[in-house]
Backbone as ProteinMPNN parsed JSONL, in Angstrom:
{"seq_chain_A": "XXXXXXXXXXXXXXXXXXXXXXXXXXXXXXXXXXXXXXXXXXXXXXXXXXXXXXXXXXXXXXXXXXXXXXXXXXXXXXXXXXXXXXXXXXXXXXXXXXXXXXXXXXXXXXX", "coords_chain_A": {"N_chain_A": [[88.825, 28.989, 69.093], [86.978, 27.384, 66.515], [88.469, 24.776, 64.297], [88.367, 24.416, 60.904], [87.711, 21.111, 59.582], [89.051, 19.865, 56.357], [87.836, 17.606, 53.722], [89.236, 14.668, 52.845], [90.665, 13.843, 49.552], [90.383, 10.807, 48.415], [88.228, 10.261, 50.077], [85.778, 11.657, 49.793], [85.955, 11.552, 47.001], [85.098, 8.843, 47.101], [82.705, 9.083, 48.282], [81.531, 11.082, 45.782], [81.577, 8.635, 44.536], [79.354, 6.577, 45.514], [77.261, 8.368, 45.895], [76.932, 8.555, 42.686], [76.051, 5.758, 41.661], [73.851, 5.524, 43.249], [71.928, 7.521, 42.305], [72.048, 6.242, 39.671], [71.048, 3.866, 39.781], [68.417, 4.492, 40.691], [67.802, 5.875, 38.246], [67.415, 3.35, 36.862], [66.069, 2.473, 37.915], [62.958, 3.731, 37.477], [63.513, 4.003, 34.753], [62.74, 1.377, 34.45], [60.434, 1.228, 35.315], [58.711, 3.207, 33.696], [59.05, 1.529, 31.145], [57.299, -0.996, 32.219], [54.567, 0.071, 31.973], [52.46, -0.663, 31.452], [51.117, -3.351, 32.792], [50.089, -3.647, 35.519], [47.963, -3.722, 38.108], [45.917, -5.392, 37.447], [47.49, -7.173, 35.315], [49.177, -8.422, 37.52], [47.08, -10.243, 38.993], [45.998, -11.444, 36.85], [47.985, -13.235, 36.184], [47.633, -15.053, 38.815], [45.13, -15.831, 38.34], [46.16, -17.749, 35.957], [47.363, -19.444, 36.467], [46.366, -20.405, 38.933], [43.902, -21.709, 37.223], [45.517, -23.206, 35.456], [45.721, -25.102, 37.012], [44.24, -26.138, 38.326], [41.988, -26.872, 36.241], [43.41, -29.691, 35.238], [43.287, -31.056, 37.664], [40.088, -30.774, 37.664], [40.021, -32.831, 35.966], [40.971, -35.267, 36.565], [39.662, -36.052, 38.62], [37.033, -36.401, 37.135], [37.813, -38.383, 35.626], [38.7, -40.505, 36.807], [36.35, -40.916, 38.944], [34.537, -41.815, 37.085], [35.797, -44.09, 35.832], [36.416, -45.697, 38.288], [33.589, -45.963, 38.636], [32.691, -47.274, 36.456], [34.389, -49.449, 36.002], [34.535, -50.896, 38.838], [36.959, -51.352, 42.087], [39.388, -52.092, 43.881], [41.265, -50.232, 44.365], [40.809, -47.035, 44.655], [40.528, -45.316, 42.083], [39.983, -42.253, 41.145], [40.853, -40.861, 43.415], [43.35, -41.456, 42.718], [44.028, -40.374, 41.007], [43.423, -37.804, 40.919], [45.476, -36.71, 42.097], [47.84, -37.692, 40.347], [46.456, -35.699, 38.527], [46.892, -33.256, 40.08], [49.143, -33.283, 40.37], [50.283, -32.89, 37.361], [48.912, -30.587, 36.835], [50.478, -28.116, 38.672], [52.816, -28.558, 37.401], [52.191, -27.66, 35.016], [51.441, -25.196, 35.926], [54.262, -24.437, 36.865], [55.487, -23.959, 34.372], [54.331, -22.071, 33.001], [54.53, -19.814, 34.46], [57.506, -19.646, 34.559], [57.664, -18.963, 31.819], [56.52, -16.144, 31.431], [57.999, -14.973, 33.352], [60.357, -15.427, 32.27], [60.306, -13.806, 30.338], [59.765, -11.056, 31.002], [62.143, -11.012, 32.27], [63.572, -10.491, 29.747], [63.049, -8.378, 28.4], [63.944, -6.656, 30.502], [66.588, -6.657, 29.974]], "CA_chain_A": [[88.366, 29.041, 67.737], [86.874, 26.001, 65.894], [88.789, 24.397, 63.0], [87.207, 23.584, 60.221], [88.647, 20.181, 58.761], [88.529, 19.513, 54.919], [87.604, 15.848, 53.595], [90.345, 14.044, 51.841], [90.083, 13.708, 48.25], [89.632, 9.904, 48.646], [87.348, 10.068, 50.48], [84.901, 13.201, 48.556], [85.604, 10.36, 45.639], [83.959, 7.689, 47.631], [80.842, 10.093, 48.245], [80.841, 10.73, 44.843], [80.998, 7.056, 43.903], [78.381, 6.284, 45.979], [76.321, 8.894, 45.282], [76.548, 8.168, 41.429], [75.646, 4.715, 41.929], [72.24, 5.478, 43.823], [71.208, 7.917, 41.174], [71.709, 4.974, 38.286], [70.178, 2.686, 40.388], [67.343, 4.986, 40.657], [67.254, 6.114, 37.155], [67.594, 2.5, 36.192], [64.401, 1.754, 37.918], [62.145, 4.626, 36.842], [62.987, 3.646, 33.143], [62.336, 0.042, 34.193], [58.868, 1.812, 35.589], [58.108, 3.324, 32.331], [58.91, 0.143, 30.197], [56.271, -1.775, 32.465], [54.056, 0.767, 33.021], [51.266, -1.777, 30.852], [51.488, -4.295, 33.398], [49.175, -2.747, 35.963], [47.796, -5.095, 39.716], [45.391, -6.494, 36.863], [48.215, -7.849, 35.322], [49.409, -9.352, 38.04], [45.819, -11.094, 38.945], [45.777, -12.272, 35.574], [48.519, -14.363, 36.404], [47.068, -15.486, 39.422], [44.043, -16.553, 36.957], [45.999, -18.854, 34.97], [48.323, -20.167, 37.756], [44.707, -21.024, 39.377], [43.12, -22.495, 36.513], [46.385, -24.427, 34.785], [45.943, -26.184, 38.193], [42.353, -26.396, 39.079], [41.221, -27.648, 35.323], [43.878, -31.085, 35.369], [42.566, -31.825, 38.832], [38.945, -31.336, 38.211], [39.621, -33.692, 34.742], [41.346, -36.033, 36.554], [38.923, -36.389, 39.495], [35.938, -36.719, 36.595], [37.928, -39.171, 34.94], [38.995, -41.438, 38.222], [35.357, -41.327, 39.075], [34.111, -42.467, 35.486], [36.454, -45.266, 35.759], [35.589, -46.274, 39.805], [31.913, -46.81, 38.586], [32.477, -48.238, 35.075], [34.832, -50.845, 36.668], [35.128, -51.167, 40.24], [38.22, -52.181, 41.999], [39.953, -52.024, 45.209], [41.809, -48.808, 44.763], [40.353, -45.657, 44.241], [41.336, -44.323, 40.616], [39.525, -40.974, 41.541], [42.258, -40.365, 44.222], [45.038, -41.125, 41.876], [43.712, -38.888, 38.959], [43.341, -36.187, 42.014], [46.853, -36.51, 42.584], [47.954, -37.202, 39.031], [45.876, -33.84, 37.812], [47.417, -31.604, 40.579], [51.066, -32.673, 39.852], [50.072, -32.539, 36.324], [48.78, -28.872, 36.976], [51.679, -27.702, 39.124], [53.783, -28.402, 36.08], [52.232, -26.756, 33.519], [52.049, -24.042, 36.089], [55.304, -23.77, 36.53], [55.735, -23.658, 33.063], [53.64, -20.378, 32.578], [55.182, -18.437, 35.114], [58.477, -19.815, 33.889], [57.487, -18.382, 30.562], [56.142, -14.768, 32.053], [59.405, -14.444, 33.804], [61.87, -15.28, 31.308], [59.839, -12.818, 28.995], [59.893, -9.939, 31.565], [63.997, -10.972, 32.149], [64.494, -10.241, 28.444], [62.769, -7.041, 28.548], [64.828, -5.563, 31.071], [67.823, -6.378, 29.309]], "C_chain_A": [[88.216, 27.622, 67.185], [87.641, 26.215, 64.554], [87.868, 23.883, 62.514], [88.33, 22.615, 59.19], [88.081, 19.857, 57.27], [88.301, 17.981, 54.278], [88.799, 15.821, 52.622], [89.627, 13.585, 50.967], [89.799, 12.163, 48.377], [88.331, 9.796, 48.976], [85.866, 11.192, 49.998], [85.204, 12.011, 47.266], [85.031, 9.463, 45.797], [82.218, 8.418, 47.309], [80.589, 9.944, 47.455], [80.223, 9.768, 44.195], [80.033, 6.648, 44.439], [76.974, 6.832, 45.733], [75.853, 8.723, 43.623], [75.975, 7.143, 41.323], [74.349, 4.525, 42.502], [71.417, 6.143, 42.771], [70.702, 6.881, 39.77], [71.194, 4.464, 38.839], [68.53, 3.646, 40.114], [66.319, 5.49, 38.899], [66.971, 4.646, 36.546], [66.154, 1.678, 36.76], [63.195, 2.432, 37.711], [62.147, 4.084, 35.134], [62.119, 1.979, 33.334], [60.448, 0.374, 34.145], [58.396, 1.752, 33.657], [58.186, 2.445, 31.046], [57.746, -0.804, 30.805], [54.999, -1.057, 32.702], [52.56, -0.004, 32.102], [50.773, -2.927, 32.103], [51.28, -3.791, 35.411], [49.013, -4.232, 37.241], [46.545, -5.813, 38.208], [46.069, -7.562, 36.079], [48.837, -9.221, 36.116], [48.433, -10.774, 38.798], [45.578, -11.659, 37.862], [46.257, -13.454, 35.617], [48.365, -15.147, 37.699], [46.086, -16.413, 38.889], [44.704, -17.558, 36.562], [47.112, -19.606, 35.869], [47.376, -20.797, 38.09], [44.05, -22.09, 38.718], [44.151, -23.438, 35.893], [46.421, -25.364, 36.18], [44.619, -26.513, 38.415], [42.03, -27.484, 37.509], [42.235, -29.009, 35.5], [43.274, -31.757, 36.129], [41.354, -31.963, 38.818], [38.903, -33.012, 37.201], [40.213, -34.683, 35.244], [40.06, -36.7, 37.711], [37.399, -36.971, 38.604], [36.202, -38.324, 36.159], [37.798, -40.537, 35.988], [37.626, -42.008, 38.95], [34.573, -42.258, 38.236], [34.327, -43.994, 35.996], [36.222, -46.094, 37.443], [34.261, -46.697, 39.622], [31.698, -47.444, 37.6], [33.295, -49.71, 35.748], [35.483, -50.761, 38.188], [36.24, -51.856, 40.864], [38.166, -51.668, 43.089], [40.649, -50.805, 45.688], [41.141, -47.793, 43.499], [41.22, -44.653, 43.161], [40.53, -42.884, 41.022], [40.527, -40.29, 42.605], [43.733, -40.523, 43.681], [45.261, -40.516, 40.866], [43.94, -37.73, 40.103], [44.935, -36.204, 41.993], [47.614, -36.484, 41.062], [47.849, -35.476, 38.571], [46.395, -32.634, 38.469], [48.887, -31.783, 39.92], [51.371, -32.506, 38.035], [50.402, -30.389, 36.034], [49.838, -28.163, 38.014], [52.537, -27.483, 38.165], [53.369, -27.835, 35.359], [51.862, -25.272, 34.454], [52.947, -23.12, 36.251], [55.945, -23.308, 35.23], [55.235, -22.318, 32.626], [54.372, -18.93, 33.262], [56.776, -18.724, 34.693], [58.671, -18.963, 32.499], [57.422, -16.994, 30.526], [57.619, -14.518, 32.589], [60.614, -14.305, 32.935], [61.613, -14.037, 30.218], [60.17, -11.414, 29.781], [61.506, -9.591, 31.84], [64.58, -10.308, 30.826], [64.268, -8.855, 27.941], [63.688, -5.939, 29.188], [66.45, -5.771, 30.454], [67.915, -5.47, 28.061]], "O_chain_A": [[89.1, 26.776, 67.32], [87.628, 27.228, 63.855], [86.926, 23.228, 62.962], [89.247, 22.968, 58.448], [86.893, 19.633, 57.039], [89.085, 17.209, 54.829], [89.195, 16.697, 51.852], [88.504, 13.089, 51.064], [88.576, 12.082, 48.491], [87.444, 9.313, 48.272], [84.823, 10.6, 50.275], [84.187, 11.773, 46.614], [84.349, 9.001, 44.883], [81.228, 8.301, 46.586], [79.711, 9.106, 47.253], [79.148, 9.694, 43.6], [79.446, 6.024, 43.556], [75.932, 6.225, 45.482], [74.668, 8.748, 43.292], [74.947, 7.383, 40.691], [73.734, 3.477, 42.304], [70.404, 5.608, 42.321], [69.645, 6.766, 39.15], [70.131, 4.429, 38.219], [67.69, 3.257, 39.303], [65.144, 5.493, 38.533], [66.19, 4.702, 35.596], [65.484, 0.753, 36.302], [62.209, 1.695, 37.756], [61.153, 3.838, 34.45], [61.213, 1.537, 32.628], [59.57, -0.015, 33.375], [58.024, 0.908, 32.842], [57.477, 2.641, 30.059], [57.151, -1.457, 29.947], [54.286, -1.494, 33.606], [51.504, 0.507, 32.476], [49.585, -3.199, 31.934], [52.167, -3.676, 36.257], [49.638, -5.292, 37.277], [46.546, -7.044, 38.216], [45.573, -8.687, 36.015], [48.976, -10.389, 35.752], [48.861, -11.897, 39.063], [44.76, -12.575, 37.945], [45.669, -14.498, 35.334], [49.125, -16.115, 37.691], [46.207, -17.635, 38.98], [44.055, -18.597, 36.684], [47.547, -20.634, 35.35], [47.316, -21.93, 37.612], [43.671, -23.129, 39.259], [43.726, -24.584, 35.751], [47.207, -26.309, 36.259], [44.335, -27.645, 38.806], [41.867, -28.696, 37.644], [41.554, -29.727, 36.233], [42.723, -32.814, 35.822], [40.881, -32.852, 39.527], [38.192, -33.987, 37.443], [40.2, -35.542, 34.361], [39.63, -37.836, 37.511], [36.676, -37.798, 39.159], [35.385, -39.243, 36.222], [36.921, -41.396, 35.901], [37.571, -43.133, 39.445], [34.052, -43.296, 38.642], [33.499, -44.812, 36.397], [35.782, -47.244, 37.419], [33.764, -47.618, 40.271], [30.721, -48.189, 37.535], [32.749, -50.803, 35.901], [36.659, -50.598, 38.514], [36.598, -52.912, 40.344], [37.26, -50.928, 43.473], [40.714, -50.372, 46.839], [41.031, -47.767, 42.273], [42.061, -43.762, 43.274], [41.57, -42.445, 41.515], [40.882, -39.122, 42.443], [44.803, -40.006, 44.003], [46.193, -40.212, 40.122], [44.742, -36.816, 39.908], [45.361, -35.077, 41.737], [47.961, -35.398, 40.599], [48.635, -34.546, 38.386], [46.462, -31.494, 38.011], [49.573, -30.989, 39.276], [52.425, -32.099, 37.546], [51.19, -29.563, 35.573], [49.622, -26.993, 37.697], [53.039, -26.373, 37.991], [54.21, -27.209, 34.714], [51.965, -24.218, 33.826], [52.95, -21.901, 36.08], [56.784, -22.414, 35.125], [55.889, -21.596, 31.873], [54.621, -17.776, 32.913], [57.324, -17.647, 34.458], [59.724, -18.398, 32.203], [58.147, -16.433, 29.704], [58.297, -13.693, 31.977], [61.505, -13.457, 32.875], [62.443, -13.486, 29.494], [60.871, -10.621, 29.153], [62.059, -8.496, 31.733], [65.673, -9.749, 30.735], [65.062, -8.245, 27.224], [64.065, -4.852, 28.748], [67.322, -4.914, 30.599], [69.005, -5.264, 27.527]]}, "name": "protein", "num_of_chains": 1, "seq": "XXXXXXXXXXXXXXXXXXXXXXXXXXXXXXXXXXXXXXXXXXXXXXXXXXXXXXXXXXXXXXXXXXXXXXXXXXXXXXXXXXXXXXXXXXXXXXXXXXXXXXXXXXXXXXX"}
């Protein structure tokens, strides 16, 4: 004849704890769902967009400018390659700054 063994209450309290803990987790990301549910894949291409362009416009304005200045007064080193470099680490920074901004805003949401 098989026994049948019963779980120790410890352990049937673990289960439960565990099991309660996946449910909140789960409910806790369904509401998160329905608090973002604005915030769609065009959303997230949006910010692609201005990640893109807070970097692309410095560099083209620095490359216009660097040129400007290479044919108004000529010189030995190439100001058009140090505006290029300028304008990206320019635009790097103010992109981190945007998504810096987007994130801390979406952090304060879920709180």
């Amino acid at each position: 004849m098989v026994e049948i063994r019963r779980t120790s209450n410890s352990r049937r309290r673990k289960m439960a704890d565990r099991f309660t803990e996946q449910v909140a987790k789960k409910e806790a990301l369904r509401m998160k769902g329905i608090r973002h549910k604005d915030e769609t894949v065009w959303f997230g291409l949006g910010m692609f967009g201005i990640v893109g362009w807070s970097v692309a416009i410095p560099t083209l304005v620095g490359v216009a400018l660097g040129l400007w200045i290479d044919r108004t007064w000529p010189s030995a080193y190439s100001w058009a390659l140090m505006f290029l470099i300028i304008g990206v680490v320019l635009g790097c920074i103010n992109a981190a700054y945007w998504v810096k901004k987007v994130r801390s805003k979406i952090i304060e949401d879920d709180e």
